[in-house]
N, C-alpha and C positions, 0 to 999 in steps of 0.2 A: 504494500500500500504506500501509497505515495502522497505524503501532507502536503500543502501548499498553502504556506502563511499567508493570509491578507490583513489589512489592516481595517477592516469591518463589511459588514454584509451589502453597505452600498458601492462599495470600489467592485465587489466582486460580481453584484448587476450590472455595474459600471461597463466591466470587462465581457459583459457578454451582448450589449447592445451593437449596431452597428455603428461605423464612425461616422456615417451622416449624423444619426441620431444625437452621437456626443457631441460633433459640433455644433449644432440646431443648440442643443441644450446651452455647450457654453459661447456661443454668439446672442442666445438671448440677455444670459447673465450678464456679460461684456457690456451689452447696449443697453438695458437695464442700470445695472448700477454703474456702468461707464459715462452714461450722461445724465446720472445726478454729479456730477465731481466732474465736470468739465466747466471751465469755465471761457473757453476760447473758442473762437468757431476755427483755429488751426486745431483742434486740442480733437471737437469732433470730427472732423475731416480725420484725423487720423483711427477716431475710432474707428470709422467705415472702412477705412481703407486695412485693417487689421481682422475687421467682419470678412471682407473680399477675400484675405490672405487665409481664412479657414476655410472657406466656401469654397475656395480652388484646390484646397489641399484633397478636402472630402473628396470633389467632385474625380479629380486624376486620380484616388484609391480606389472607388468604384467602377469608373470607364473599367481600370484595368481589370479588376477583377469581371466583370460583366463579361469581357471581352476576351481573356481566357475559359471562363465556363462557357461563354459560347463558341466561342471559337477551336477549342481543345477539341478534338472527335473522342463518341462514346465509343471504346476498345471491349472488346473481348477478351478477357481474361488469358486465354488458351494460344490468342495470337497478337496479343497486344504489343505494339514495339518497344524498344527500350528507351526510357528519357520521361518526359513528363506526359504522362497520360491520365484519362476518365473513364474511370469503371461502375460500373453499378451491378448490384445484385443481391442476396440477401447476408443479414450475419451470424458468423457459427463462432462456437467456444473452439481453443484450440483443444491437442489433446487429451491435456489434465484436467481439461471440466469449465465448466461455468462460472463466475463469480456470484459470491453472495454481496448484495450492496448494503453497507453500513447504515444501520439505525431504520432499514424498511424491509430488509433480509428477504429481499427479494433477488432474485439469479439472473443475473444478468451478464453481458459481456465487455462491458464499460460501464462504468457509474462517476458522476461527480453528487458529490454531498456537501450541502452548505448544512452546518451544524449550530446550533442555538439554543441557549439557555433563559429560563423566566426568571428573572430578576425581579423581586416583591419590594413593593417600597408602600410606606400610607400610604402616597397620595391617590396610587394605584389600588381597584379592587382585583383586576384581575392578573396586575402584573404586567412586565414588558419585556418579550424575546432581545436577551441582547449578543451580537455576533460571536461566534467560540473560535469555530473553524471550517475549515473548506478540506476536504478530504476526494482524491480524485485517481484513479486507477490509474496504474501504470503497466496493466497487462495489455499483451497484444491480444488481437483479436483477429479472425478468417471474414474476408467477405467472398464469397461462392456465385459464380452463374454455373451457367451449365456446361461449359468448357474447364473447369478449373475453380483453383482458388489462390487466393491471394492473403498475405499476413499485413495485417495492417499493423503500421508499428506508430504509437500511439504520440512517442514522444517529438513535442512541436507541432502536431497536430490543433488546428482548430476543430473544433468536432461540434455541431449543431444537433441537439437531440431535439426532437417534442415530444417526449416523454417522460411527464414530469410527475412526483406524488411524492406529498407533504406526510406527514406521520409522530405522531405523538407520544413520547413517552414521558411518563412524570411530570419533570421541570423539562422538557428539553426536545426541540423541536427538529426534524430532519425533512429538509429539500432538498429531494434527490432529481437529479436528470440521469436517463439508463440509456443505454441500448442494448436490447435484448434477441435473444436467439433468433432468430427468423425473419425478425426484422429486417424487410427492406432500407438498404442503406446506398449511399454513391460516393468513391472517395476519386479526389482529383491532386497527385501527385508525383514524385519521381517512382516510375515502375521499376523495377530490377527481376533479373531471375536469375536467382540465386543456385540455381543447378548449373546453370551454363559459367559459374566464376571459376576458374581454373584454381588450382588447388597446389599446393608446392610441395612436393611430395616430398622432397630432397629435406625442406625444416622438417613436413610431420616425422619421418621415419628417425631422425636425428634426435627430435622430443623422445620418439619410441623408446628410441634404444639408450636415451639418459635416463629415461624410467626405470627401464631394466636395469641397467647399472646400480640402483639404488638400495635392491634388495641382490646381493651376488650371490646368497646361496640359491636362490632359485633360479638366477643368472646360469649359473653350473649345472644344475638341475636339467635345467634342458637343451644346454647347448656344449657342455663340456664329455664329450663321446668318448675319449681316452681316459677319462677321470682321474687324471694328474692334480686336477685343482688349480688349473691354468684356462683361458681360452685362447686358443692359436691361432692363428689366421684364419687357415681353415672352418674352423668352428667359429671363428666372428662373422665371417662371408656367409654361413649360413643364418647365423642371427640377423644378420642384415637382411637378406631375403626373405625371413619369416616376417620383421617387422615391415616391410613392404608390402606382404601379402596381409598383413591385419593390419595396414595403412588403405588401404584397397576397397577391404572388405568394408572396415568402419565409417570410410568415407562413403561409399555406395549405400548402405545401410543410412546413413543419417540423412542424404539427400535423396531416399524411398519415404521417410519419415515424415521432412520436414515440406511445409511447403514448397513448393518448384519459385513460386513471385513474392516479391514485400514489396509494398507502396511505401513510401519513407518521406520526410523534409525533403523540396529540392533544395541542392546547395547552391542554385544562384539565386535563392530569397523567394522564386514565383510561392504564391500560398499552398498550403496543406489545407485542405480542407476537406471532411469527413458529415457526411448528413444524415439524416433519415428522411429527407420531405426528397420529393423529387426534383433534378437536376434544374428544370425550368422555375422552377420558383425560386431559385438561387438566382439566377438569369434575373427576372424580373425583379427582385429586390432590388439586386444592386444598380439596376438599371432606374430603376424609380428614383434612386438616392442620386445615382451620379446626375441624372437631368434635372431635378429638384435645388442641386446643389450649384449647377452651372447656370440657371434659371437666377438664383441669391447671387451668384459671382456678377453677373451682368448685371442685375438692377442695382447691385451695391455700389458697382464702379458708376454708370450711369449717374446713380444719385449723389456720390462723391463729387465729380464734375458739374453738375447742376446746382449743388449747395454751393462750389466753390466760387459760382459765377453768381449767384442769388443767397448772398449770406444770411438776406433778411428769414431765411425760410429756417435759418438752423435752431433750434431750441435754446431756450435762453438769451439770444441774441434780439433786441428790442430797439434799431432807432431809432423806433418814432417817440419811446420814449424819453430819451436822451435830449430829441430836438422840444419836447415839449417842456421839461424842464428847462433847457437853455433859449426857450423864446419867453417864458415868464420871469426867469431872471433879467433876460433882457428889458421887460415891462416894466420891472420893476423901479428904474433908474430913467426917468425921461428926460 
């Protein structure tokens, strides 16, 4: 199990909204409480122009991402090529079993759990969940079509569940999100197959035969044929051969075993991402966000240039009363 400290239960909703969302949220705050506390009309010009400078950030993380889930082709598992691809299909436990999820002990094949405790105070009758921890799997998991299967390896991994279930015990409250066995899921990353990686046989048999080295009476045992209590060339030549042949076998054996494919982090940055809803609605999110966001970058910039040619329009900014104070001072003196 793998803990993951946060610093309370809203950073960690924080981290699962989308960045248009977070931006939205703090370009409201910005302009909000950024133009109570201005007192310049350069002062809001700049706030806009800092509005504009989130609005474009959002809007190029989404393009891009929009633009690899659509753009990326849905692969087949069985012939999928090597580098960054899109798979879909359902999810299976590897094969030591299922996970139990903390605090809903339900079996699942991923889980994150936000974990929270009631804190009783007077003023409360019923008390107020306050954040503990966030507790999140770090086992891999199989996604399957019907060619093949793939290991999904979890770590770096953004992963979207929708399925979610709260659960109560005592004091202490658990939000879990799962993915569970059969579940239709689609992951979009660096593909590998891992059968096809060449193997170096020259280190394994080298490891072999320092292992053997380690225990020498069984070293002797079965490679010392003259039983001097020596091994001679001869008799190392055939050690060396046997550990070759149980280099062979263990390596064929474990790649019978394990998965043929893992999807993994690409390592030049493109996203990981891991879902349960279907590929298109990944699509149109991010697509909603990036044009919502480029839509705010244009009317910001626009209205930045239009304030800076019409100051009178900017907030706070008042000459008519200015002039009307200085033509009754003027009156006042004739």
């Amino acid at each position: 199990m793998l803990q993951i400290p946060l610093d309370n239960l809203w950073l960690d909703r924080l981290r699962r909204w989308p960045l248009g969302a977070v931006m939205l949220a703090a370009q409201a705050v910005v302009l909000t409480t950024g133009a109570a506390h201005v007192h310049r009309p350069r002062d809001f010009l700049l706030l806009l122009c800092l509005i504009a400078v989130m609005s474009g950030w959002a809007w190029v993380h989404h393009r891009r991402r929009y633009m690899l889930l659509g753009g990326t082709p849905l692969a087949r598992i069985g012939s999928a090529p090597q580098g960054y691809v899109q798979v879909a299909g359902v999810a299976q436990a590897l094969d030591d079993g299922t996970l139990v999820c903390p605090g809903v002990d339900m079996r699942c094949v991923w889980y994150q759990v936000v974990v929270e405790q009631r804190q009783w105070s007077g003023t409360q009758n019923g008390g107020e969940y306050r954040y503990v921890d966030t507790l999140q799997s770090a086992h891999g998991f199989l996604l399957a079509d019907d060619t093949g299967r793939c290991l999904i390896d979890p770590d770096g991994a953004e992963i979207r569940s929708t399925d979610t279930m709260v659960e109560h015990k005592d004091n202490w409250r658990y939000t879990a999100r799962m993915i569970c066995e059969g579940e239709p899921i689609y992951a979009i990353g660096e593909f590998v197959s891992v059968r096809d990686q060449p193997v170096d046989m020259k280190l394994a048999v080298s490891q072999k035969l320092a292992d053997w080295k380690r225990d020498r009476a069984e070293l002797l045992r079965r490679f010392d044929t003259d039983r001097n209590g020596q091994i001679d060339e001869n008799e190392w030549t055939a050690a060396r051969k046997a550990a070759e042949r149980e280099v062979s076998d263990e390596t064929a054996e474990a790649q019978m075993q394990a998965p043929a494919h893992v999807m993994r982090a690409s390592r030049d940055g493109r996203p990981f991402l891991v879902a349960t809803e279907d590929p298109s609605e990944g699509v149109s999110r991010n697509r909603r966000w990036g044009w919502l966001h480029l839509a705010l970058l244009l009317a910001t910039l626009f209205g930045t240039l239009y304030l800076a040619h019409h100051p009178q329009w900017i907030p706070g900014h008042h000459p008519a009363a200015v002039d009307t104070v200085s033509g009754n001072a003027g009156n006042s003196n004739p």
